[in-house]
N, C-alpha and C positions, 0 to 999 in steps of 0.2 A: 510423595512426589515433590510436594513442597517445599517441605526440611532437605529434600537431596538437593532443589534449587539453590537457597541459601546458604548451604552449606557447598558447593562446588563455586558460586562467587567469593565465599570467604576463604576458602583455599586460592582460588583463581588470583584473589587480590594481598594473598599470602597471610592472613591473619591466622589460619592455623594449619596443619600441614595433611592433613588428613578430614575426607568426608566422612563421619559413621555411618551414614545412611546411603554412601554407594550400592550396596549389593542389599538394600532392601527394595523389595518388589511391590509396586505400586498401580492397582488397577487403574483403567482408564477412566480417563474425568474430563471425556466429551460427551453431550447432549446432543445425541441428532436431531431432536425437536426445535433446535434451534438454527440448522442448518436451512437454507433457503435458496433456490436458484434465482436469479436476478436476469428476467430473458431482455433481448434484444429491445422490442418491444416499450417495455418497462422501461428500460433506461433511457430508451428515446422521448419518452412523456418526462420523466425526469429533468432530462437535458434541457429540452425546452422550456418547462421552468424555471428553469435557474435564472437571476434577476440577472446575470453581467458574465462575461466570460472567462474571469477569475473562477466566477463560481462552478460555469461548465469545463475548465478546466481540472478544477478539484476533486470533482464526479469523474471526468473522462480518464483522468490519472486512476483513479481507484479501482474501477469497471473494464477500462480495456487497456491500463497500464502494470497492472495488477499491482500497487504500492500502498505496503501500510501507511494509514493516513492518521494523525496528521507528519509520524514520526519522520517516515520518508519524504515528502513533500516542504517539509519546512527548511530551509534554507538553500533548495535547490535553484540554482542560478542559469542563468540562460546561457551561459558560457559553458557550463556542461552538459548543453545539448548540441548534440553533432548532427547540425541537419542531414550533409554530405553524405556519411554512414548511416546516415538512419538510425542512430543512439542516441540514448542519453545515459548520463554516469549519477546513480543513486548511491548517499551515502546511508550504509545500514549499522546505524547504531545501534540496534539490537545484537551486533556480531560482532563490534569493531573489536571485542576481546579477540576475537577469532584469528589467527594467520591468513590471508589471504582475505577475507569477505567481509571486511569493512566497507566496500565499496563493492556496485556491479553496474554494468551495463544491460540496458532494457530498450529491446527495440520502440523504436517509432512505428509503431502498428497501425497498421490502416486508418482502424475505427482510431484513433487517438490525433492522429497528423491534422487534422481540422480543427482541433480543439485546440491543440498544441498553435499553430499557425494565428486563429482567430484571436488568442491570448498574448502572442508578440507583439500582433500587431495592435493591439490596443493598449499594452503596456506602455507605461508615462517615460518619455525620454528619460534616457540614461537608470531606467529600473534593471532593477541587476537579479531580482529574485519572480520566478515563476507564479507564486502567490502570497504577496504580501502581507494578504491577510493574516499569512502562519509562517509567521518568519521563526519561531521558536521551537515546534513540535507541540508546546501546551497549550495552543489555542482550541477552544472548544468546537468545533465544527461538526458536530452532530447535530446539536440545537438551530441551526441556521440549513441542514439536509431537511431534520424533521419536517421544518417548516416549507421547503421546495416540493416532498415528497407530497403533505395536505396542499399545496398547491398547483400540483400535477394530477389529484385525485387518487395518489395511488396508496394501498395499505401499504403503511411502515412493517418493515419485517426486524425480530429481535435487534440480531448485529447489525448495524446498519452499515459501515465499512468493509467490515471480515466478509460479510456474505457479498459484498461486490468484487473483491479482490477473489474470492473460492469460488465465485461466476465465472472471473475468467480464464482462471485456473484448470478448470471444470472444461471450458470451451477449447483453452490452448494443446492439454492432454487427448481430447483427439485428433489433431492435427501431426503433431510433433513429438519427438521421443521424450519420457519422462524428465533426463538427467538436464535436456536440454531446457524446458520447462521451470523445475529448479531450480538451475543455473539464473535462469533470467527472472525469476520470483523469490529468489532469496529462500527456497524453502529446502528445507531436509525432506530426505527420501521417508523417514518415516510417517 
């Protein structure tokens, strides 16, 4: 599954013209023991620890924004959140190879618009970015969760990001039709 990765990037980026490993078949290489639900609850103890609103921000994006962190969240700017509409425009480097899903809009969801709000309004005149902290995508922000999570009292679970973004994945798929889901998670149907 691997070799098919690197090799559909190096065709993709034209270094050679062909995958050898397209039509080889590759079991699956998820661990459901690592899966985790992340309830309401939980993330409300979470929330409240967080030292500063950047930081409840960065939780509330990942939990009830559903956006890979830090990749998605780093250079997102206030200018592409569209209070009026109730959106914001994510840029998804993970796809930018892709036609069309370099970019997606993701609603301003309930749970999220307070966090979203409390974090304007404390940002420093004329800040132009959402969370400064991760202006680049490689800042470590796990190490700084860990420490909110033992400060909230609550057990760390393995993936600490994946499983809040697949929480509310988890919660938005009973609501809403799949594709639409998807669409607004950046995620393929498989």
């Amino acid at each position: 599954k691997r070799a098919r990765q690197f090799w559909e990037y190096a065709k993709d980026s034209r270094l050679t013209a062909e995958n050898p490993f397209a039509k080889v078949k590759a079991g699956a290489q998820t661990n459901s023991s690592r899966k985790h639900f992340v309830s309401q609850e939980t993330i409300a103890a979470v929330l409240e620890a967080c030292p500063d609103a950047e930081w409840r921000l960065i939780v509330a994006m990942a939990r009830y924004g559903g956006l890979r962190m830090p990749s998605e969240l780093a250079g997102l700017t206030w200018d592409r959140v569209d209070w009026g509409n109730g959106w914001f425009t994510v840029n998804v480097s993970k796809k930018e190879h892709l036609d069309g899903q370099a970019q997606r809009r993701v609603p301003i969801f309930t749970e999220l618009r307070p966090y979203l709000e409390q974090a304007f309004d404390a940002a420093a005149e004329g800040s132009a970015y959402l969370a400064p902290r991760c202006p680049d995508g490689k800042t470590n922000l796990r190490t700084g969760l860990e420490r909110i999570l033992r400060k909230a009292g609550v057990a760390q679970w393995q993936r600490i990001f994946q499983n809040l973004r697949a929480s509310r994945e988890t919660e938005l798929m009973k609501k809403y039709p799949a594709h639409v889901v998807h669409a607004w998670l950046g995620n393929s149907r498989e």
